[in-house]
C-alpha positions as YAML, in Angstrom:
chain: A
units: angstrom
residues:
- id: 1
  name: UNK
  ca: [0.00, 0.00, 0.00]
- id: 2
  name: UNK
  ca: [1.75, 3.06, -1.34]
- id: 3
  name: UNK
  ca: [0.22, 7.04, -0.04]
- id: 4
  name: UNK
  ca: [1.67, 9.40, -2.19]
- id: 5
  name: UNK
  ca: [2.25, 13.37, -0.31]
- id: 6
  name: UNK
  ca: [-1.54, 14.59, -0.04]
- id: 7
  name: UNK
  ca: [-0.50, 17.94, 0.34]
- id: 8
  name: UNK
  ca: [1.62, 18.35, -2.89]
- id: 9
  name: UNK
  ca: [-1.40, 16.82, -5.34]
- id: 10
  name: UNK
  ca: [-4.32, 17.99, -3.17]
- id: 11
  name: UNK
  ca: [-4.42, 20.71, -6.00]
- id: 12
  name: UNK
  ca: [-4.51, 18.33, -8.28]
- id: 13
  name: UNK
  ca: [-7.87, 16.79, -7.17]
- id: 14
  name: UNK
  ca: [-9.67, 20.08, -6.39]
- id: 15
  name: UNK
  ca: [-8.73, 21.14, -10.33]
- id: 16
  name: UNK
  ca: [-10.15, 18.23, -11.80]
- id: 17
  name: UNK
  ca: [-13.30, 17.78, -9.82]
- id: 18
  name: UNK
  ca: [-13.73, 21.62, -11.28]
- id: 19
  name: UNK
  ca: [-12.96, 20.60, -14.51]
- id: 20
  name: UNK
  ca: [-15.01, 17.63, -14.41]
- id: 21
  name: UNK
  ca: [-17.95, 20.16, -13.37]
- id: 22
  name: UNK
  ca: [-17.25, 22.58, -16.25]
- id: 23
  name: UNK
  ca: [-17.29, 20.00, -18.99]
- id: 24
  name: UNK
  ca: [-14.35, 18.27, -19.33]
- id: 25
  name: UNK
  ca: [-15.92, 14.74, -20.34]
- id: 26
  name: UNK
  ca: [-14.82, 11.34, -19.83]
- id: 27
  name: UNK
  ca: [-16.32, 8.24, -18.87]
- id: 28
  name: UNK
  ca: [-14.32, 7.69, -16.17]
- id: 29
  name: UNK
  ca: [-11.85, 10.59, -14.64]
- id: 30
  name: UNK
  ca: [-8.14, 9.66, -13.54]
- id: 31
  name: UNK
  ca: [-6.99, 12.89, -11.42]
- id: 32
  name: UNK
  ca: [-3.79, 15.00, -12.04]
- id: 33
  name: UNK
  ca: [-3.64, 18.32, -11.93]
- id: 34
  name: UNK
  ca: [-5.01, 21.03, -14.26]
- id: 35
  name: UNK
  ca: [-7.62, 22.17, -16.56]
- id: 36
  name: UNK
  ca: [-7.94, 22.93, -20.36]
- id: 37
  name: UNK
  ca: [-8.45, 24.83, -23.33]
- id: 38
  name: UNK
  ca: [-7.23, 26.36, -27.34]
- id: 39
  name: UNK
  ca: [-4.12, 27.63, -27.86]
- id: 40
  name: UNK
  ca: [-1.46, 28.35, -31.78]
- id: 41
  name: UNK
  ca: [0.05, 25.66, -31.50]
- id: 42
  name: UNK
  ca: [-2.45, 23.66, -32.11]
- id: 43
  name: UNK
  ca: [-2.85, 20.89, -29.02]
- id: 44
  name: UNK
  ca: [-5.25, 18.60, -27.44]
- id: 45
  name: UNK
  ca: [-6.65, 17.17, -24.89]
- id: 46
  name: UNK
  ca: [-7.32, 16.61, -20.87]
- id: 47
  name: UNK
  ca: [-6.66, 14.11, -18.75]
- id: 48
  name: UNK
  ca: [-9.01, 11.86, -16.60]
- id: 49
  name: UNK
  ca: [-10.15, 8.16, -17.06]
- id: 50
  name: UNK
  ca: [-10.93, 7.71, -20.75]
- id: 51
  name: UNK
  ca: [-10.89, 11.45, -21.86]
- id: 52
  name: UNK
  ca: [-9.87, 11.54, -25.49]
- id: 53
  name: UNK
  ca: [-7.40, 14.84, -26.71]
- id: 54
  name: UNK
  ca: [-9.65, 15.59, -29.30]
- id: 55
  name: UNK
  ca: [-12.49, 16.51, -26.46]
- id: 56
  name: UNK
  ca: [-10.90, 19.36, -25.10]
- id: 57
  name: UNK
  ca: [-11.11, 22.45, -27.13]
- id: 58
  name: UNK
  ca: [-7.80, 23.50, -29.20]
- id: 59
  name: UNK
  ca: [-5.88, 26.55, -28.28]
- id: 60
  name: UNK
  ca: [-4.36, 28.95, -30.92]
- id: 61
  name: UNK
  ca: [-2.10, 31.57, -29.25]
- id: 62
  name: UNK
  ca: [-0.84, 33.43, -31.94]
- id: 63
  name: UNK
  ca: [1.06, 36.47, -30.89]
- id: 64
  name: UNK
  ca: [1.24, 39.82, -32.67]
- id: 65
  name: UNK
  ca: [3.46, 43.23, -31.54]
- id: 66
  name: UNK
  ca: [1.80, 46.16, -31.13]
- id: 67
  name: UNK
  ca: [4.87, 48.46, -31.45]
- id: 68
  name: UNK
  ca: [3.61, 51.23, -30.38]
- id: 69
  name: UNK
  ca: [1.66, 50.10, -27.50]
- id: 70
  name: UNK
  ca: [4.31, 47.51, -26.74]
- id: 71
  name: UNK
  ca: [1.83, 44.87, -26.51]
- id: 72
  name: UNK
  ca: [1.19, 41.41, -27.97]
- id: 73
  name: UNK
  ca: [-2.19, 39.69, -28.65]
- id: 74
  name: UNK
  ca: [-3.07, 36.24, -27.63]
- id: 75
  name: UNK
  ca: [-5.95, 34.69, -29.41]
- id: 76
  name: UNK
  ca: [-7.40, 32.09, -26.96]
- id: 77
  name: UNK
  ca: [-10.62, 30.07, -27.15]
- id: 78
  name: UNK
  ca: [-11.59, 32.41, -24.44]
- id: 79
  name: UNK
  ca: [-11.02, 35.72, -26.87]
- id: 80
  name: UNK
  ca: [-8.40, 37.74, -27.92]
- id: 81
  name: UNK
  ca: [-6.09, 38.78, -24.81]
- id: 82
  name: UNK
  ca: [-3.75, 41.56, -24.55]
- id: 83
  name: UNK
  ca: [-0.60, 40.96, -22.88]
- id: 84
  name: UNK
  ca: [2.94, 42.81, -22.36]
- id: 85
  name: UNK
  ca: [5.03, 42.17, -25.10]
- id: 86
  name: UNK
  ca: [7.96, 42.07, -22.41]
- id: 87
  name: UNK
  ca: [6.12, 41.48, -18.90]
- id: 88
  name: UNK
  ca: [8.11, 41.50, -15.98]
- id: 89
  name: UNK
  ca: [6.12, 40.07, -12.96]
- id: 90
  name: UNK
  ca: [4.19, 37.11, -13.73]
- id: 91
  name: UNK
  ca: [2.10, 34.96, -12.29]
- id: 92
  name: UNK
  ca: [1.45, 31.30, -13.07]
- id: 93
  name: UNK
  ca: [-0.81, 28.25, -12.11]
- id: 94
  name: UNK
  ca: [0.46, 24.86, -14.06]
- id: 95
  name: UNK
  ca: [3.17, 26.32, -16.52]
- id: 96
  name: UNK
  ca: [6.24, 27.60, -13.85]
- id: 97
  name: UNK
  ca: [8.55, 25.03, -15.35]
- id: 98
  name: UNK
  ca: [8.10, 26.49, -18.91]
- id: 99
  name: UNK
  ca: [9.04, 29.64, -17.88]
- id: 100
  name: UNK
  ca: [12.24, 28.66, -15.99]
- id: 101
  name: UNK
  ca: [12.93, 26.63, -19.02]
- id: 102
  name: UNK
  ca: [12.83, 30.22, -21.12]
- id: 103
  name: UNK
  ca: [15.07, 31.62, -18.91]
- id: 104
  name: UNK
  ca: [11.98, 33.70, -17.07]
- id: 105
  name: UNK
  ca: [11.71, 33.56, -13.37]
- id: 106
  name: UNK
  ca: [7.76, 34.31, -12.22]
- id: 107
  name: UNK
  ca: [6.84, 36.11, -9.31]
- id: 108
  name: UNK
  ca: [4.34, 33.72, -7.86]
- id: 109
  name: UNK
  ca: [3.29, 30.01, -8.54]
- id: 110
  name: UNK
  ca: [1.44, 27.51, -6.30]
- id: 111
  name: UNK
  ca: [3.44, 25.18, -3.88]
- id: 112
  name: UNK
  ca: [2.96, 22.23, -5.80]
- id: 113
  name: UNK
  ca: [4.98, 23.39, -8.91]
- id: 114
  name: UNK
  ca: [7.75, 25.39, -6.82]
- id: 115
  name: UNK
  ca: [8.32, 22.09, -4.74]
- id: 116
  name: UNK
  ca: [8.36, 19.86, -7.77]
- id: 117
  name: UNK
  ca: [11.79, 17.97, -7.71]
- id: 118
  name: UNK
  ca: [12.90, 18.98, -11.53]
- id: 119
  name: UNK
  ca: [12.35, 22.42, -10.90]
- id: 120
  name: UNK
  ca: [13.30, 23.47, -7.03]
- id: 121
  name: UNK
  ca: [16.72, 24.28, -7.66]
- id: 122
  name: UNK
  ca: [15.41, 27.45, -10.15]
- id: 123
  name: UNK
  ca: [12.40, 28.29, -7.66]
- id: 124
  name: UNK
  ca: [14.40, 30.51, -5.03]
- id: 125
  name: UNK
  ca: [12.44, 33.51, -4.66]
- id: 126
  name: UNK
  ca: [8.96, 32.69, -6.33]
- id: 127
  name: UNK
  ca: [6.04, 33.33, -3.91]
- id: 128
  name: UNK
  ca: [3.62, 30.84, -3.02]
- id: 129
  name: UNK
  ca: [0.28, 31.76, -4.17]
- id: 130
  name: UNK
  ca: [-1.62, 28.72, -2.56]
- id: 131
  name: UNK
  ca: [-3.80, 26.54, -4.36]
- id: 132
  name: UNK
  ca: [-6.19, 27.31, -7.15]
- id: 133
  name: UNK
  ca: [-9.05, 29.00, -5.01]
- id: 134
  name: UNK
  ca: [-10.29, 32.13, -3.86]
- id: 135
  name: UNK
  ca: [-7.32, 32.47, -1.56]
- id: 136
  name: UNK
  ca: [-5.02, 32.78, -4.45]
- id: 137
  name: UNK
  ca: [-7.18, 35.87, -5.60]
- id: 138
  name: UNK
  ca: [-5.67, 37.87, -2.68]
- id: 139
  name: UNK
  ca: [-2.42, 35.98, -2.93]
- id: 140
  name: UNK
  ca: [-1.86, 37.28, -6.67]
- id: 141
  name: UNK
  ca: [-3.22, 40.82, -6.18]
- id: 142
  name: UNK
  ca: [-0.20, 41.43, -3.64]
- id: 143
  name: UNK
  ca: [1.89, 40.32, -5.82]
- id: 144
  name: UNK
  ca: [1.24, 43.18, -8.75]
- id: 145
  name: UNK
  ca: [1.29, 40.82, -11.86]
- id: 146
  name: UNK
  ca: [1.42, 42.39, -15.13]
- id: 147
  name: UNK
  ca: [0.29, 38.63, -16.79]
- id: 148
  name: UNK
  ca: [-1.40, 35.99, -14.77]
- id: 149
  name: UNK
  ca: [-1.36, 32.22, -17.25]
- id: 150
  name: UNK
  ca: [-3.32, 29.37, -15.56]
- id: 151
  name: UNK
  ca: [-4.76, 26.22, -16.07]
- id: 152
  name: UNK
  ca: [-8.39, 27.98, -15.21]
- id: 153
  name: UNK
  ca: [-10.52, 25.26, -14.28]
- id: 154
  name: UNK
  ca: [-13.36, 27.84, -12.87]
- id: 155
  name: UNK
  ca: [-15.24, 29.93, -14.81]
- id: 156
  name: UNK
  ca: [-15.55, 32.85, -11.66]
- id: 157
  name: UNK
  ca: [-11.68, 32.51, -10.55]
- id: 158
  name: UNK
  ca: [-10.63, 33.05, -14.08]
- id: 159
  name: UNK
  ca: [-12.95, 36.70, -14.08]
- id: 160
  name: UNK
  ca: [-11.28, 37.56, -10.92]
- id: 161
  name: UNK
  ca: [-7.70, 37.04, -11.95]
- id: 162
  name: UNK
  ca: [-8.81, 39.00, -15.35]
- id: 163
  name: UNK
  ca: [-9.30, 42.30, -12.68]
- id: 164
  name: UNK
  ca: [-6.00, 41.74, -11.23]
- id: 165
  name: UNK
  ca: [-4.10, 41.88, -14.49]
- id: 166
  name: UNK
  ca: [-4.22, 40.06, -18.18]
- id: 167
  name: UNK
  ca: [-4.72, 37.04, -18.09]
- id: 168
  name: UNK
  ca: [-4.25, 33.92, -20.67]
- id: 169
  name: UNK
  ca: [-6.11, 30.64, -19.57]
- id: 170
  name: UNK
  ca: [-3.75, 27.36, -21.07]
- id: 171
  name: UNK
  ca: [-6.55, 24.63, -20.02]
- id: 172
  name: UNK
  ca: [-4.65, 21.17, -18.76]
- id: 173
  name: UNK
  ca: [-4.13, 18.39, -21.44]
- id: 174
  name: UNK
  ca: [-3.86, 21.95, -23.87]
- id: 175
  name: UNK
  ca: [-0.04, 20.12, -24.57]
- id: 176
  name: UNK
  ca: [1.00, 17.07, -24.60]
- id: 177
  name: UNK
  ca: [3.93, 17.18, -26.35]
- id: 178
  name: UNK
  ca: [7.01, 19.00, -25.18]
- id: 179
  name: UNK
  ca: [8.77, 20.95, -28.89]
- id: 180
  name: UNK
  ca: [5.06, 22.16, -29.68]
- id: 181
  name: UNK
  ca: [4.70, 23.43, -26.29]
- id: 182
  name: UNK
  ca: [7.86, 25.06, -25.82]
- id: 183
  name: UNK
  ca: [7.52, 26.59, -29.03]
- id: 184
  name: UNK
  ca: [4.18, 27.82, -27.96]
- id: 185
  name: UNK
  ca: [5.57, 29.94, -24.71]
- id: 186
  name: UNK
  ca: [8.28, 30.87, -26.56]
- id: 187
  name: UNK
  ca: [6.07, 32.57, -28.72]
- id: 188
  name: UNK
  ca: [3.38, 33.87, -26.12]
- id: 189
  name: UNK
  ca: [6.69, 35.82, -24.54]
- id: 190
  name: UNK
  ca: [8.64, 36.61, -26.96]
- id: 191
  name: UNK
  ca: [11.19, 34.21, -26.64]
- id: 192
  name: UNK
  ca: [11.23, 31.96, -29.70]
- id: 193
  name: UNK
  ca: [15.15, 31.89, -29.81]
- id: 194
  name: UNK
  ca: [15.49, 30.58, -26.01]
- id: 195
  name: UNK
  ca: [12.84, 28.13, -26.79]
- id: 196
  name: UNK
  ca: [14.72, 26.96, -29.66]
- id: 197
  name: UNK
  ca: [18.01, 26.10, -27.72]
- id: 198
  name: UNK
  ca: [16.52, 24.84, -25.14]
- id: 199
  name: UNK
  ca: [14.62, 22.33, -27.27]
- id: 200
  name: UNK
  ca: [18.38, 21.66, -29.07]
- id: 201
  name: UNK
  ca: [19.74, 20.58, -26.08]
- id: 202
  name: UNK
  ca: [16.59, 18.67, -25.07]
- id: 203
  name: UNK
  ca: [16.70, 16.42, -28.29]
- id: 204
  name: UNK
  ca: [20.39, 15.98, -27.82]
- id: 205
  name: UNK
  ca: [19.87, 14.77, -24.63]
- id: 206
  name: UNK
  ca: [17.19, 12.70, -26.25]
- id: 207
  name: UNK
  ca: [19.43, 11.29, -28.29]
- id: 208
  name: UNK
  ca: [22.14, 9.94, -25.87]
- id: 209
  name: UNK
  ca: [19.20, 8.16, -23.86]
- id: 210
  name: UNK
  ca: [17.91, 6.24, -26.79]
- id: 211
  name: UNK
  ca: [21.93, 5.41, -28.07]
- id: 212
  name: UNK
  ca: [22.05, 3.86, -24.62]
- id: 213
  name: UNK
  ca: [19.14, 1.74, -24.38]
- id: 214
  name: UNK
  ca: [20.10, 0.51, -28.36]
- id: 215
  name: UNK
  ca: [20.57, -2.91, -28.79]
- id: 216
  name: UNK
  ca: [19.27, -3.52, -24.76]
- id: 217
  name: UNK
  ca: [16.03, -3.64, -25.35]
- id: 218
  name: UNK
  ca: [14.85, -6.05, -28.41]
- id: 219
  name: UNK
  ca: [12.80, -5.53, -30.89]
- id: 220
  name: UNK
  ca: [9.33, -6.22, -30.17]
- id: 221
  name: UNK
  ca: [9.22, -6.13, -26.22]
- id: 222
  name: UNK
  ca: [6.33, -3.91, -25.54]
- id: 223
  name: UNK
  ca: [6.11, -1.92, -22.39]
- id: 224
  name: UNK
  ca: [3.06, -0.36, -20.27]
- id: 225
  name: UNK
  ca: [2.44, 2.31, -18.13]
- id: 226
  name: UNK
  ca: [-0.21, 0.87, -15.82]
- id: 227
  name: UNK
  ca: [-2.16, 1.41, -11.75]
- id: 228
  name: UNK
  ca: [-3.95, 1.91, -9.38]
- id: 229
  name: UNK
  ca: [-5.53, 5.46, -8.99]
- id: 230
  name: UNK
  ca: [-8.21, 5.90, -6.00]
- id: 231
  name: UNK
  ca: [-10.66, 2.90, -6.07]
- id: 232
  name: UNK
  ca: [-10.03, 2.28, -9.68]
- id: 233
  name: UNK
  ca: [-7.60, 0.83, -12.09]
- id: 234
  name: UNK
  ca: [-5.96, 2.53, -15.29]
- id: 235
  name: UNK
  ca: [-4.23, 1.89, -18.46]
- id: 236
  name: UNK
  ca: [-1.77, 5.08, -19.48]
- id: 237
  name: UNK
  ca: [-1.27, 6.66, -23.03]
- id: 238
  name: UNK
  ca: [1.57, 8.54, -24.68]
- id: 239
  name: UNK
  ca: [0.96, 12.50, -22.86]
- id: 240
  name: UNK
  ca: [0.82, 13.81, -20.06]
- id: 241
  name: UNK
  ca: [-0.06, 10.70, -17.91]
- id: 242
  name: UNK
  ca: [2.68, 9.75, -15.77]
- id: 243
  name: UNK
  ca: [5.83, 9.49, -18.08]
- id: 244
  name: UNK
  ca: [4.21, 8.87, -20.97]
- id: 245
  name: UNK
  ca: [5.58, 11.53, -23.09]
- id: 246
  name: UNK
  ca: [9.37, 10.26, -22.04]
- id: 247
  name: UNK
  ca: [8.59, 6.32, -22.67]
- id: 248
  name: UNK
  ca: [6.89, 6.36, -25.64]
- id: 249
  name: UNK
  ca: [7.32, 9.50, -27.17]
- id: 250
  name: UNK
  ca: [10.85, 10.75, -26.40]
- id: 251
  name: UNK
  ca: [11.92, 6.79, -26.09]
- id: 252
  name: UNK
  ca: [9.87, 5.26, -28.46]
- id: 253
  name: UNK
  ca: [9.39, 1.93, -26.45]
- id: 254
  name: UNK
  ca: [6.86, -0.13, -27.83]
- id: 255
  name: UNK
  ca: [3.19, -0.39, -26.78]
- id: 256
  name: UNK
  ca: [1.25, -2.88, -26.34]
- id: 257
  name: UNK
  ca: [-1.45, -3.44, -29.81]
- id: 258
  name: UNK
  ca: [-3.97, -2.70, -27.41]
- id: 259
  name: UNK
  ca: [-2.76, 0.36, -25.42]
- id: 260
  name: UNK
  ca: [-1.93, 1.30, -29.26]
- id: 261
  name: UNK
  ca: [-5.22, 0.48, -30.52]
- id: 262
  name: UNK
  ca: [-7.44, 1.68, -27.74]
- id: 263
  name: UNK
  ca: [-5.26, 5.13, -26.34]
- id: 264
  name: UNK
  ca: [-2.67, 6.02, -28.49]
- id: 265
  name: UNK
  ca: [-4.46, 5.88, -31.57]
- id: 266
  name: UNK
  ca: [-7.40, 7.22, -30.24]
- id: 267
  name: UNK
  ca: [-6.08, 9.85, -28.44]
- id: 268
  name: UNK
  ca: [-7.00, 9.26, -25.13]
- id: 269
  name: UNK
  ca: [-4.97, 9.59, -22.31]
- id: 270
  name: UNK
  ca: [-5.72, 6.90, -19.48]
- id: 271
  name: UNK
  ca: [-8.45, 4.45, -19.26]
- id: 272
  name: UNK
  ca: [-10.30, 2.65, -16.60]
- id: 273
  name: UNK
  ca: [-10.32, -0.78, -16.85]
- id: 274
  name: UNK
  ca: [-11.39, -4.21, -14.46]
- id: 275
  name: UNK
  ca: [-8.94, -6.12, -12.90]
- id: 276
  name: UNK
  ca: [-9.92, -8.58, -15.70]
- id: 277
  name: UNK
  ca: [-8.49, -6.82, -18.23]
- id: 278
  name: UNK
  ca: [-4.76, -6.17, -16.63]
- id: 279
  name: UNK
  ca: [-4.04, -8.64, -19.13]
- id: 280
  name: UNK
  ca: [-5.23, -7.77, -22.27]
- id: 281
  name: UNK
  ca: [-2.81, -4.36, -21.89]
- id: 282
  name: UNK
  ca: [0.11, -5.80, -19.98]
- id: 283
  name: UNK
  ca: [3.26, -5.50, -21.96]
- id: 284
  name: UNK
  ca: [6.22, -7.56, -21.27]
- id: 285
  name: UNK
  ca: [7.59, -4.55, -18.48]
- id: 286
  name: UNK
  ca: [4.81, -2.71, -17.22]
- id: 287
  name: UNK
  ca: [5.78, 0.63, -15.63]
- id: 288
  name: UNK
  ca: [3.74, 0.77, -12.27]
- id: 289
  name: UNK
  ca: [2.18, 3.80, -10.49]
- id: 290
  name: UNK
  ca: [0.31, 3.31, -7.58]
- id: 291
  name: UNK
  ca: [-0.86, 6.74, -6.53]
- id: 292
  name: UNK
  ca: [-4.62, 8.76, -5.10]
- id: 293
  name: UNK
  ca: [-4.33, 7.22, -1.83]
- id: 294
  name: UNK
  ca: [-4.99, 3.74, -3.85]
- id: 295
  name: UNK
  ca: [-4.28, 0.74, -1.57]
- id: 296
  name: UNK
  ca: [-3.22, -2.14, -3.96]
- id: 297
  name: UNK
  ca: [-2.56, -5.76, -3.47]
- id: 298
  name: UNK
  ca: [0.65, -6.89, -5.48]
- id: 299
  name: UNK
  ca: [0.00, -10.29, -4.34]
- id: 300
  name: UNK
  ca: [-3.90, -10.30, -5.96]
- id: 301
  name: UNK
  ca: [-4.21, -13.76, -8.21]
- id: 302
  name: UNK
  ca: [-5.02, -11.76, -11.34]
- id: 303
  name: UNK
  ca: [-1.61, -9.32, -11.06]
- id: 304
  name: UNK
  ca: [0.49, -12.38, -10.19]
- id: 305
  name: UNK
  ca: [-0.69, -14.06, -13.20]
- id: 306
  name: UNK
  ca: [0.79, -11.87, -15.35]
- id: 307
  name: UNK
  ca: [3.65, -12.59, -17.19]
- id: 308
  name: UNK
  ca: [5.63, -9.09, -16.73]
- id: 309
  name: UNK
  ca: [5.19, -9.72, -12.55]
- id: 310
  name: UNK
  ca: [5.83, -13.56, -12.89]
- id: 311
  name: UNK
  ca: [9.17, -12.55, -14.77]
- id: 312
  name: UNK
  ca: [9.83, -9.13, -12.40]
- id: 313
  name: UNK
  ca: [9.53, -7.16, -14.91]
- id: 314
  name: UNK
  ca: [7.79, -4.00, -13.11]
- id: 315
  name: UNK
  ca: [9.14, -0.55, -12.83]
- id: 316
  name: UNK
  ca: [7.56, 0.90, -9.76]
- id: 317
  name: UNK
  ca: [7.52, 4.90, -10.75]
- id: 318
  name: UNK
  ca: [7.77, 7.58, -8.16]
- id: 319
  name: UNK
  ca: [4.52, 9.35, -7.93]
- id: 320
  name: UNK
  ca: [6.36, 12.93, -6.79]
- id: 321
  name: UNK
  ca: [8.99, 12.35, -10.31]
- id: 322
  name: UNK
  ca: [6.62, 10.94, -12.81]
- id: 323
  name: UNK
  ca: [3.33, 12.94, -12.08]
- id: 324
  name: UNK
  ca: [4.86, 15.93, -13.34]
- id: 325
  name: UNK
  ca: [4.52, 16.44, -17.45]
- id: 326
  name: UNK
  ca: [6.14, 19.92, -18.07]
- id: 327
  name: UNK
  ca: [8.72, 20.30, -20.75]
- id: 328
  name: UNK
  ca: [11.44, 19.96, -17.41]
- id: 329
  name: UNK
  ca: [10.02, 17.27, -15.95]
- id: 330
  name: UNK
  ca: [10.11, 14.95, -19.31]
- id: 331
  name: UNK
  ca: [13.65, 15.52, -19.89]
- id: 332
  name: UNK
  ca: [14.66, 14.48, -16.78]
- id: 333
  name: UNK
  ca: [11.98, 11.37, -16.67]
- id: 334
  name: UNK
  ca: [13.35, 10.47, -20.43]
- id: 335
  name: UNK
  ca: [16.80, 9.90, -18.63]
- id: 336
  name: UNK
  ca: [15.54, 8.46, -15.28]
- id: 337
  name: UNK
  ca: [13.52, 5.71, -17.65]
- id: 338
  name: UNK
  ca: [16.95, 5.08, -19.99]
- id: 339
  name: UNK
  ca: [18.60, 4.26, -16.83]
- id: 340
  name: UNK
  ca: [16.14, 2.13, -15.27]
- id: 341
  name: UNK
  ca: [16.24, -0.11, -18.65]
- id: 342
  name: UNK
  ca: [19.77, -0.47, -18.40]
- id: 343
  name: UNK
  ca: [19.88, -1.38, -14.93]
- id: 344
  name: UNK
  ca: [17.46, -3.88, -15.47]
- id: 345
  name: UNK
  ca: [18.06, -5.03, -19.12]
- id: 346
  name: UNK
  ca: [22.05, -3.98, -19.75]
- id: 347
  name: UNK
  ca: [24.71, -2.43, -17.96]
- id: 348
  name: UNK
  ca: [24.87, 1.26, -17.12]
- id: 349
  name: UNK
  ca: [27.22, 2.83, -19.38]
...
C-alpha cells in the first residue's frame, strides 16, 4: 500500500473535480492536476479516465506586436487577450517550469509546482500563491502581476484574476507534447530563440538516452504504463499521464497493440479498466504507479498471473517524479527511464 504526499497533489484533485464540473468529459476521470483549453500551437486534450485529446477544445495563441503600445495579442478560445510584449512580474498556475525553461523567473506560482523535484533548484524567490481558489485571488493581487497564465478550471476565478491583471487561460491536457509546447511559450513571450536552444539541447539529450538503451532492449518487447488510482484501475497513453511523453514518445518503447489500438491511436490519455483486463494491456515490463491514496494488493491472483510480474519485470515509478509532465520534468523522466532499462536489461554505461 503506497500514499503518495496529499499535500503536494491535493491541487490536483480540487482542479479536476472543477474541470469535471465545467465539462471536461470522460467516462471515467483519472486525477492529475489542471484544466484545459485552445491555444497556436495547435494541441489537445485533458486528462481523466478515458478522456480523449480531441475533447478538449484546441488553443491557438498566436502572438502579434503592437509596437507602439508595446503589446502582444493572444488569441485564446476564451477571446483575444492583450498581454505585455515584455512582462516582468508574472504569475502562473500549471506552466512555472516552462518559464524557468525560457530563462523567465515568475513572481508567484502555487506550492505544488515550486516544490516539484525537476524544478526546485530554479524556484528561489517565487512566492507561493496557494492553491487554485479564492485564496489565491488575494495571494496574486499582492503580488502586482502584469500577466497571470493558468490552467483555469473555474469559470468565476478566471474573471477575478482577469481584474488583477491580463490574463491567458492554457486549459490542462492543452499540450501534450514537449517541442510544440515550448515553441508555444516561446512565442506567447517573446522568446522563440530561447525556446529553440533549449529544445536543441533537449533532443540531444534525447538522443544519448535512446543510443544507450540501443541494442538492450529487443525488438518487439512492448512496455506499459499501468495502476492503481483511487478505487479504480488505469491503463496510461503517450501524454501527459505519468511518463508517458518520455517512454513512448521521447523513447519510443513499444506499446502494447492494445494500449496502441485503444489510447494512443485514439487519443486518449488513461483508461479505466477491471482487474480482468490487466491482461489484455500488460506488456512484457509494465511501468507501475500506484498513486490517489490507492491501496493495492501486489499479491492479488489476477496481477500475479501476469507474465511481466511472474518474470519481475515492473518498474515501480515515483509518484512525486513521474506525475509531473512539463517540458522539465520529461527531460529528466526520459533519462531516469533510460537508466532504469539499463539497470534492469544492460549495464549502465
Amino acid at each position: 500500500m503506497i500514499h503518495y504526499k496529499q499535500r503536494r497533489w491535493g491541487v490536483i484533485l480540487i482542479t479536476i473535480f472543477l474541470v469535471i464540473l465545467s465539462g471536461c468529459s470522460g467516462e471515467s476521470q483519472s486525477a492529475q492536476s489542471e484544466s484545459t483549453t485552445n491555444t497556436a500551437v495547435t494541441t489537445n486534450s485533458g486528462d481523466s479516465g478515458q478522456t480523449a485529446k480531441n475533447t478538449s477544445p484546441q488553443t491557438k495563441q498566436n502572438s502579434t506586436v503592437d509596437t507602439e503600445a508595446q503589446t502582444r495579442i493572444v488569441s485564446t478560445v476564451h477571446g483575444d487577450v492583450e498581454i505585455p510584449a515584455n512582462p516582468q512580474r508574472i504569475v502562473t498556475q500549471g506552466y512555472l517550469a516552462d518559464f524557468l525553461a525560457l530563462g523567465v523567473k515568475p513572481v508567484g506560482a502555487p506550492y505544488w509546482e515550486i516544490e516539484s523535484p525537476y524544478v526546485k533548484s530554479l524556484s528561489a524567490g517565487i512566492e507561493d500563491i496557494g492553491q487554485i481558489d479564492g485564496g489565491s485571488v488575494e495571494k496574486m493581487l499582492s503580488l502586482s502581476p502584469d500577466l497571470i497564465v493558468t490552467v483555469g478550471g473555474d469559470d468565476k476565478l478566471n474573471e477575478q484574476y482577469r481584474k488583477i491583471a491580463p490574463t491567458v487561460v492554457i486549459p490542462y491536457g492543452t499540450y501534450h507534447e514537449v517541442h510544440i509546447e515550448m515553441r508555444a511559450f516561446g512565442k506567447m513571450i517573446g522568446k522563440e530563440k530561447e525556446a529553440e536552444a533549449w529544445l536543441t539541447e533537449f533532443d540531444e539529450q534525447v538522443k544519448k538516452a535512446k543510443d544507450a538503451i540501443k541494442g538492450v532492449v529487443k525488438e518487439g518487447i512492448t512496455f506499459t504504463i499501468m495502476g492503481p488510482f483511487g478505487k479504480d484501475f488505469y491503463i496510461y497513453g503517450d501524454t501527459v499521464n505519468r511518463g508517458g511523453q518520455a517512454i513512448h514518445q521521447q523513447l519510443g518503447l513499444t506499446p502494447t497493440p492494445k494500449v496502441k489500438q485503444d489510447l494512443i491511436d485514439k487519443k486518449i490519455n488513461a483508461l479505466s479498466i477491471s482487474e480482468e483486463k490487466m491482461a489484455d494491456y500488460a506488456g512484457d515490463y509494465i511501468f507501475l504507479d500506484i498513486s490517489g491514496g490507492a491501496e493495492f494488493d501486489e499479491k492479488s491472483p489476477v496481477w500475479a498471473s501476469l507474465e511481466a510480474v511472474k518474470n519481475k519485470r515492473v518498474f515501480k515509478l515515483d509518484g512525486d517524479r513521474f506525475w509531473p509532465y512539463d517540458p522539465i520534468a520529461v527531460q529528466s523522466q526520459v533519462q531516469e527511464v533510460a537508466a532504469m532499462i539499463q539497470d534492469r536489461l544492460g549495464t549502465k554505461k
